[in-house]
Structures are given as structure tokens and as C-alpha cells.
Residue, then its C-alpha position, 0 to 999 in steps of 0.5 A: x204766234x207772233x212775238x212781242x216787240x217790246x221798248x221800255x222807255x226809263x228815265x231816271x231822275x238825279x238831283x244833282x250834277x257836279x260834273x257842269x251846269x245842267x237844268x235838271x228840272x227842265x229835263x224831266x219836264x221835257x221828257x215827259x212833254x214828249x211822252x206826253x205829245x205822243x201818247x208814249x207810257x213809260x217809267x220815271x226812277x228817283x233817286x233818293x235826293x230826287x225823292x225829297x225834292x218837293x219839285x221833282x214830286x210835285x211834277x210826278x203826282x201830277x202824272x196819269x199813272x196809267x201811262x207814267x210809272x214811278x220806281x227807284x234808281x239806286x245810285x247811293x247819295x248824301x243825304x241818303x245816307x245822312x237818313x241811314x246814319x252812315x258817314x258819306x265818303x263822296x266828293x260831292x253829294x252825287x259821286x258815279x265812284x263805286x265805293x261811294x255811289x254804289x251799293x258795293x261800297x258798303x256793308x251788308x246792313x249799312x246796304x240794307x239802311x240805304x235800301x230802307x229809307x229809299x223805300x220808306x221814303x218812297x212810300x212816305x211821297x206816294x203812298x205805296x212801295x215802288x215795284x222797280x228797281x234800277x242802277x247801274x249796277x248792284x250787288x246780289x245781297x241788294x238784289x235778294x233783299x229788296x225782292x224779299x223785303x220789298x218785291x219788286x216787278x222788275x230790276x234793270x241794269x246796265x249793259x255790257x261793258x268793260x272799264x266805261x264809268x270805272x265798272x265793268x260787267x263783261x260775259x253777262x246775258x246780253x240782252x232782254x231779261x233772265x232771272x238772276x242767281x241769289x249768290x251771283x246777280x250777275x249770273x242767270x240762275x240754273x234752277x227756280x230754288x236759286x235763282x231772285x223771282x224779279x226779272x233784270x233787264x238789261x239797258x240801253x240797247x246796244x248796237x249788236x254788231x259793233x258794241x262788243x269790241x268798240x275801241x279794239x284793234x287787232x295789234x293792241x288789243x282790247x280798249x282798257x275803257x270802251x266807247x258806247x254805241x247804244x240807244x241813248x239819245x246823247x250820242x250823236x257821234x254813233x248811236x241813239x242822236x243819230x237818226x239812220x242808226x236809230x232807224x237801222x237799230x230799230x229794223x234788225x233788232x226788232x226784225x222777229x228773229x228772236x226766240x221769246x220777244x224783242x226788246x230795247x231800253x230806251x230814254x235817258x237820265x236828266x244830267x245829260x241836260x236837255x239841250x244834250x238829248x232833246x233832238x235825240x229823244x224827239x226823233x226816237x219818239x216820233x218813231x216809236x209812235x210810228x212804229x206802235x201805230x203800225x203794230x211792229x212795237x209795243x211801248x209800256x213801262x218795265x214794271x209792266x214787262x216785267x209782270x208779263x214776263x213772270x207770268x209766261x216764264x218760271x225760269x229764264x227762257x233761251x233768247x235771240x238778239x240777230x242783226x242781220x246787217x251792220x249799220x255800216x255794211x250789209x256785209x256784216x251780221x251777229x246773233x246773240x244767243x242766251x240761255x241760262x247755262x251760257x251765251x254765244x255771238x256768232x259774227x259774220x264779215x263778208x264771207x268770214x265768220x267767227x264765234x266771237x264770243x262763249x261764256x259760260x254761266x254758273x249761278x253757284x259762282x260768289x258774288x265778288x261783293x258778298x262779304x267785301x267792300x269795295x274800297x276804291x272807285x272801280x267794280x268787276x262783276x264777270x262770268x266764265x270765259x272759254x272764247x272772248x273775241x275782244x279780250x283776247x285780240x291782240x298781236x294782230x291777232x283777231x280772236x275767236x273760233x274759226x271754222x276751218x278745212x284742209x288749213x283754210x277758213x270756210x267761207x261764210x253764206x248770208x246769214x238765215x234764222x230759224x226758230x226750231x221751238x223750246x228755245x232752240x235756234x238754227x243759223x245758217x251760213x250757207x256751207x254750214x249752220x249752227x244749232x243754239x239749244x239751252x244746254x249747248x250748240x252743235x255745228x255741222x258741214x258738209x265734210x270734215x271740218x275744225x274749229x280753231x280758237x285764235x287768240x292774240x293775247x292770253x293776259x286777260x280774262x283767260x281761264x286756266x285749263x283743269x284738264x283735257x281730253x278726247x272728248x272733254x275740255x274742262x277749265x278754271x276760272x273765278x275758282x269754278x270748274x266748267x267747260x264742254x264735253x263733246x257728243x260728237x267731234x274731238x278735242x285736239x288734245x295734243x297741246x298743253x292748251x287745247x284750242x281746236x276741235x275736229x269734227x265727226x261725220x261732219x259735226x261738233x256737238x257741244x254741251x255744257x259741263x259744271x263741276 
């Protein structure tokens, strides 16, 4: 059966800038001239102030609904909180700090008030509550109380990333959609019971190759706050402004080489102003027009996507992000793989090859911000680190697990993607391949083998080890116990910090285990 290729075009809606002057209005009204021009359907989210704006309504009513949905951004502002009747700590009437612009900056009812009159509002303009719900980030009490109160289609947030805009969110599901965890939104939950019945997205489309160690370097390390290489039309230096990487990210990541569907956020928020994005969005556009025409993309609001996700998976399904090039080198590849238990990036460079990163989920893990606010103008939402390839370089040392024999790394073939059905993948590298299955991996070679963790810098998101042996490895982090246990192959144990595994009868079979 083939698989949805699918793009959500999201823009959302603010009605202030304080960083410089912007036309706002002339935004959106462009945004929607383009949609418009090539017969594109999409989704618009307001923010509150937005909301009370007769302009920014009046231009929304005017829409077909049939190709424009309507839904809220949640970024906290002003005059929301004046009809919550909560002080305002901001700078300005918009304010990007998360103590202020942020839902963690708040109290678990004052969260609760600013929902309210979001959605009070919004059904007051138009007549019904909206069905998605979008931010950058936000915490798991919001995300349980705007499902249950409220209901909601689809929930989006941002991609990964660590320090950009003062939040980080690092070793989360790297792509498309997962059900989250009611005590940890950042985390897939692992059972239907537990788990926020509301789809969240990730947004905008980052470059799968080169997004996750953006800005790092092997003496220094990890960038303290990343760049960003993703579809977002602004970028004209590196990513969605930029007609050949746009052409290039739309080829792999809509190659079918995925598990369930394809998928990319595309579109903008209007403070970037219109001069910023508009040749950007234009050639995106006409592209995805194209591509549409032609049956290799579907283009539908996220509203819809999520309804249609709810309706073919009860639990968050396996998925597969696979590039088989770099936008820059043929040479390069990365398949993201995840599930509800972990993922995993395994990363090719000519005929060296990595699994550059492994975390691992635990949907049980407490929201950082259940019963905190957060006083200041940084956040961190994180998952479970066992191998952290952008994290832990540093010293010149690159990280990340190596597949070596007799003392030398095995040379890596071109990269091949199987799909072996119920959510498992087989990814091929010549001399060896990697299983991807829902609850492990396994790696097999022709002979014996070891897999060597090679880490540069153990100051950073690095785990404590709880205990090791033979056959287990279990460790500590966010004061969660987890880690692998091997069905075949052993631990090198020999260490106080074991960072090999030797195969047996040519195999290293891995499952995940939670204490």
C-alpha cells in the first residue's frame, strides 16, 4: 500500500513585534493570496491578541473553511492575561521569555484561565471551539487540560532543539506525530491509559542530516544555542529560502522510505514580515503544487491529519525519517527511527558509520513543570540519554557507537531501506545491517564484531550507571532507571563505565528495559 506523503501548511497569527517594524497584516493577507493562487488548503493559529483584532478576524471569516482551517497558537500575551486576571511580568505585550510567553511560567489554575479565555474567545468570534492547538512548547498539564476540557484534533510543537530562542527540547520523537504521556508531554506514552488522545506534531521540517549537531565541532563540542536548517521560508542562508534545499528536502524526505507516512510542517508566523519569507513561500508553494498534481504529496490542514491519524493508529505507531543523501554530499545519509519506547539516528559519511544518537522513552518520567514555574527566561523538556552524538563531542572526539573489528571501524556500503511490516525497518550497510523494531534493534555482521561508544565529553546530558553486567546495562537519569539488556552479544563490563558490547555468533540484539 502506498504511503501518505503528507505537508500541513501552518502559519500562525501575532499581533505584535517588538523586536522591529513589521506589517504584520500584510503577512497573512500575502500568505493567503499565495495559498489562494495555488489552490493549497492550510491552517491559520491566533494568538490571543490576534483574536481581538477586528482586522485579523474580519480577513479569517472571509475564508473558505473548506481550504482554510482556524486554530489557536498558544504563546501567552497582555491582554490575555488582563482577561484571565493575572498580572503580566512581560517586556512587552508579546514577550518570546518562557516565564512570561509560556505556559510554564504560570500556576496550574492561572494555566487553566489563560486556556479559558483563549477558547471562550475563540468561540465567541466564530462560533465553535478550535480543534488545534499549537506552541512552541507547553507543559503536560495544558496538554491534558485543553484535550479533556476542550478536545483537540491535533497539538503541534517545535522541533528538536537545544538553547535556540532560550528552550531547549533535546532526545524527543524526531518527526511526524506520537501520542504523548499525560505526565510527561514530551514523552510518547507506552500505554493507550496513559497516554493525551490528541496527536502532536512536530514542526517545521528539519534537515535530517544536518540539524542535529548544527554548529558543532569536535574540539569544542556542542553549540550552547543551535542554528536552524529547517523548512522555514526566512532561511536563505541554509534551509526553506533556499530553492535547491528545498528541492533536495523535499526529494528524501518524501522518498517512501518511511514506516507509516511521510511528513513536513511547512509555513511561517507573520513577524518575520512579508519581504523576509515571500520569495521563500512563493517557490515552496509552486512546488507543492507540483509535487500535488503529480500525486507524490498531499497538502491538507493539521486538523485533518490529525483526525486521520486517530482513526488508523490507537497508539503511537514505529516511524521512519531516511535521507539517503546530504543536501551537500551524496556521500552522507541518517534514518531517523522511532517508536514509542526510544529512537535512534543512524548516520553515514562516506564509508564511515555512526549511531549518532539513543534515547530512550518513559512516559512515567515527571513533567519538569508539573508542580514548578519557571521563574526565569530558559525551559528544558529532555528524554533519556544512552548515546548523544552532538552532546557528547568534544576533545576531538566525535561521539557516537561504532561498529568496529579487530581494533578498526567496518566500513560502511550505501545505505538501503527495507520496510519489514508491524513497524519494523531493515537498514542496510553493505557489510552489515540494523534491525529497528518497536521495542529494540539488533545489528548483525558477517563475524564478530563490537560496538564502541566514543564520547568526548561526559559533562553534559550524560546518565549515571546503576548497574552493569554481562547481559544488562541499566542507567539513571531524570531519576529514571532504564537501559538495554542484550538477547545476543555482551556488555564489556570490565570498566567502571561500560562503553562497548561484543557480538555473538555475529549479532548484538538489544531490547529496552525500564525499572
Amino acid at each position: 500500500m502506498k504511503k501518505r506523503q503528507i505537508v500541513n501548511i501552518v502559519n500562525f497569527i501575532r499581533d505584535v513585534e517588538p523586536r522591529g517594524p513589521v506589517d504584520l497584516v500584510e503577512t497573512v493577507r500575502e500568505q493567503i493570496r499565495v495559498m489562494k493562487r495555488y489552490g493549497l488548503r492550510g491552517s491559520f493559529l491566533l494568538q490571543y491578541d490576534a483574536l481581538i483584532d477586528p482586522v485579523y478576524v474580519e480577513m479569517l471569516k472571509a475564508l473558505d473553511p473548506a481550504q482554510f482551517e482556524l486554530g489557536v497558537w498558544f504563546e501567552v500575551v497582555e491582554p490575555q492575561c488582563e482577561a484571565a486576571g493575572i498580572p503580566w511580568t512581560g517586556r512587552f505585550p508579546w514577550d518570546w521569555h518562557v516565564h512570561c510567553g509560556f505556559s510554564m511560567g504560570y500556576t496550574k489554575p492561572q494555566r487553566e484561565k489563560l486556556c479559558d479565555v483563549l477558547y471562550e474567545k475563540f468561540k465567541e468570534t466564530f462560533g465553535y471551539y478550535p480543534r488545534v492547538f499549537g506552541s512552541w512548547f507547553f507543559d503536560s498539564h495544558t496538554a491534558r487540560y485543553v484535550s479533556d476540557r476542550y478536545g483537540a484534533d491535533a497539538m503541534c510543537n517545535c522541533k528538536e532543539q537545544y538553547g535556540t530562542d532560550g528552550y531547549t527540547l533535546w532526545g524527543g520523537y524526531y518527526g511526524q506525530a506520537y501520542y504523548p504521556s499525560r505526565t510527561n508531554v514530551f514523552m510518547p506514552a507506552q500505554t493507550g491509559e496513559d497516554q493525551v488522545p490528541v496527536p502532536l506534531f512536530r514542526m517545521l521540517g528539519s534537515d535530517p542530516v544536518y540539524q542535529y549537531d548544527f554548529g558543532m565541532s569536535a574540539d569544542q563540542g556542542a553549540s550552547r544555542v543551535q542554528g536552524v536548517i529547517t523548512l522555514e521560508p526566512v532561511y536563505n542562508g541554509g534551509g526553506g529560502g533556499v530553492p535547491a534545499w528545498v528541492d533536495w528536502f523535499m526529494k528524501e524526505n518524501f522518498n517512501g522510505d518511511c514506516l507509516t507516512f511521510g511528513y513536513a510542517q511547512a509555513g511561517q508566523e507573520n513577524s518575520f514580515g512579508w519581504p523576509g519569507m515571500k520569495n521563500g513561500i512563493e517557490y515552496q508553494f509552486s512546488l507543492f503544487a507540483k509535487l500535488a498534481a503529480e500525486g507524490k504529496i498531499e497538502v491538507e490542514p493539521i486538523g485533518e491529519t490529525g483526525r486521520w491519524y486517530k482513526e488508523n493508529w490507537k497508539e503511537t505507531p514505529p516511524s521512519a525519517i531516511t535521507a539517503h543523501t546530504a543536501f551537500d554530499d551524496p556521500n552522507k545519509s541518517s534514518v531517523w527511527y522511532c517508536t514509542k519506547n526510544y529512537r535512534i539516528n543512524l548516520f553515514a559519511s562516506g564509508g564511515d558509520f555512526r549511531i549518532r544518537d539513543l534515547h530512550v522513552f518513559d512516559g512515567r518520567t515527571p513533567d519538569p513543570f508539573e508542580d514548578t514555574v519557571c521563574p526565569g527566561n530558559e525551559a528544558v523538556y529532555e528524554t533519556l540519554p544512552v548515546i548523544d552524538g552532538n552532546r557528547h563531542t568534544g576533545n576531538g572526539i566525535v561521539a557516537g557507537a561504532v561498529l568496529t573489528k579487530n581494533g578498526r571501524p567496518v566500513e560502511a556500503g550505501p545505505m538501503t531501506f527495507e520496510d519489514l511490516g508491524n513497524g519494523c525497518a531493515r537498514v542496510g550497510y553493505g557489510a552489515f545491517f540494523v534491525l529497528l523494531r518497536e521495542d529494540g534493534f539488533r545489528i548483525e555482521s558477517e563475524g564478530d564484531f563490537r560496538l564502541e561508544y566514543r564520547i568526548g565529553r561526559y559533562d553534559d546530558h550524560m546518565p549515571d550507571v546503576v548497574s552493569a553486567g554481562e547481559r544488562e546495562l541499566i542507567l539513571k537519569y531524570m531519576n529514571r532507571d532504564y537501559g538495554f539488556a542484550l538477547l545476543s552479544g555482551t556488555f564489556d563490563s570490565r570498566t567502571a563505565v561500560p562503553t562497548a558490547a561484543a557480538s555473538e555468533n555475529g549479532a548484538i540484539d538489544a531490547r529496552i528495559v525500564r525499572k
